[in-house]
Phi, psi and omega in degrees: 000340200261346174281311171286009178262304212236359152059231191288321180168183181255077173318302171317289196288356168289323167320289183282336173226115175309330197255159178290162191218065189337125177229147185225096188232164139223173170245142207244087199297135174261012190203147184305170188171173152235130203291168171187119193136340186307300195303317170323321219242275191342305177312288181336317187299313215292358172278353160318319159087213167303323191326318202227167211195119151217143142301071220279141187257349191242154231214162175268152181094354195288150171286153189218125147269153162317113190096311174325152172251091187298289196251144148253131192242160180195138147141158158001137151245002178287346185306296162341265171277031156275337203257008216302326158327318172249009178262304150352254181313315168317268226274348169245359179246355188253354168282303140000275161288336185273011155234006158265353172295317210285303183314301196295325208282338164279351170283298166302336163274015176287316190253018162077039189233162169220135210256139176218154193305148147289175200269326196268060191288171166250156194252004192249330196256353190305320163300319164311289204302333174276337158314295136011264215300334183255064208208305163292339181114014178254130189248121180266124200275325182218156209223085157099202191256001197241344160245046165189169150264145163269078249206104127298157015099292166246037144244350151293324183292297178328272199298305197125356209189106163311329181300323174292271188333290201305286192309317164303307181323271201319294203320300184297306189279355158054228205265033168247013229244341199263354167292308228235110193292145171242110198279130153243161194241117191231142177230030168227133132353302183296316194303307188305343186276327193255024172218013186319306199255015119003165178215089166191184232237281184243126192263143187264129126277105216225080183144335216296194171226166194326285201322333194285283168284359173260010166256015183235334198256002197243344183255308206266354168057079174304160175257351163224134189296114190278157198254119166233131177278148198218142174260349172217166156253029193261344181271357148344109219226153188273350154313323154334309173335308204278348180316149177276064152205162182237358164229120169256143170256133172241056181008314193277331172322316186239028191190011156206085183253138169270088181306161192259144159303111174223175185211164187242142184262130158232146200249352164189177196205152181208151153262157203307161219264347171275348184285000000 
């Protein structure tokens, strides 16, 4: 990210001063939160070398007010500002999601619930995000394609059959199979009746509607605890509390994230003592 954001270099600030320029800044929330994001930004820092010096005033996880001084900078400012753009977006989107993760995730433990990521994760941002999500108070559960099976909706159309997908499935892991979860994904009342009694480990609720889920959970009697996806978390219902499952997922978490606000301040400049 940081080679294609400053590429060869920042024609604009090489532009306006030919010569390096010690600078003395900070960054700033501009809006309440919970911070997120500091081992990120440190990594970021380090080609800077000695050049830049920074001082942290916040911690991950830390509560933010409006106005807080996350960082104090010293130090090369062309370092600064090629980069200040992705110090930006870093610092409002992992902040961001670990404070709309800390609400829901403190709304659902009111109710014996506990919020774990959803499927509409970004497949480009997930290391931030994840970082992010359990920072908020959220547990991510699965880290990539390779440690679990995973059963769509269209790897039952592919095959033909949940019943088909499940019996292959067990047949390739053989004797890994007490290793390795097998997860489905159902997005009807009907999918669900028909993979209940089933041989998989964890079922997905993904899509339903109230009427949906109070029938499967109120008729149909699961026999394992499903993991239920919410498109919001205003769609939570407080009956739920009594459901027979313990992690809810909350889509909007991760596809409509509200970055926290932040700016960057200098509060002077001199030029450098090699200049």
């Amino acid at each position: 990210m940081q080679n294609i954001e400053v590429g060869p270099g920042d024609l604009t600030t090489e532009s306006v001063s030919p010569y390096a320029l010690h600078s003395v800044g900070s960054f700033i929330a501009k809006s309440d939160g919970i911070f997120s994001g500091r081992d990120v930004l440190e990594i970021l820092f380090e080609s800077s070398g000695k050049q830049l010096k920074v001082e942290w005033n916040v911690d991950e996880g830390d509560a933010l007010k409006m106005d807080d001084i996350l960082f104090e900078f010293q130090g090369n400012g062309v370092d600064i500002l090629q980069n200040r753009r992705l110090i930006h977006w870093l610092i409002g989107r992992m902040s961001g999601v670990a404070t709309s993760t800390k609400e829901a995730s403190e709304y659902l433990k009111s109710y014996g619930k506990q919020l774990v990521q959803g499927m509409r994760i970004s497949p480009v941002f997930e290391v931030f995000d994840r970082i992010a999500f359990e920072t908020g108070g959220g547990i991510w559960k699965r880290h990539g394609l390779t440690d679990s099976i995973y059963i769509t909706q269209q790897h039952v159309q592919y095959v033909g059959s949940i019943e088909k997908c499940l019996v292959q499935v067990n047949k390739e892991l053989g004797d890994t199979r007490k290793a390795i979860k097998i997860e489905v994904e159902v997005n009807t009342a009907e999918q669900f009746k028909q993979i209940n009694e089933l041989d998989y480990d964890i079922l997905h609720l993904i899509g339903l509607t109230s009427d949906q889920i109070r029938d499967i959970f109120e008729k149909s009697n699961p026999l394992k605890k499903p993991v239920l996806h919410l498109e919001n978390l205003t769609d939570f219902q407080e009956k739920y509390a009594d459901y027979f499952f313990k992690y809810c997922a909350v889509e909007q978490l991760h596809s409509n994230i509200q970055h926290l606000s932040n700016e960057m301040k200098i509060q002077g400049k001199r030029v450098a003592k090699n200049e």
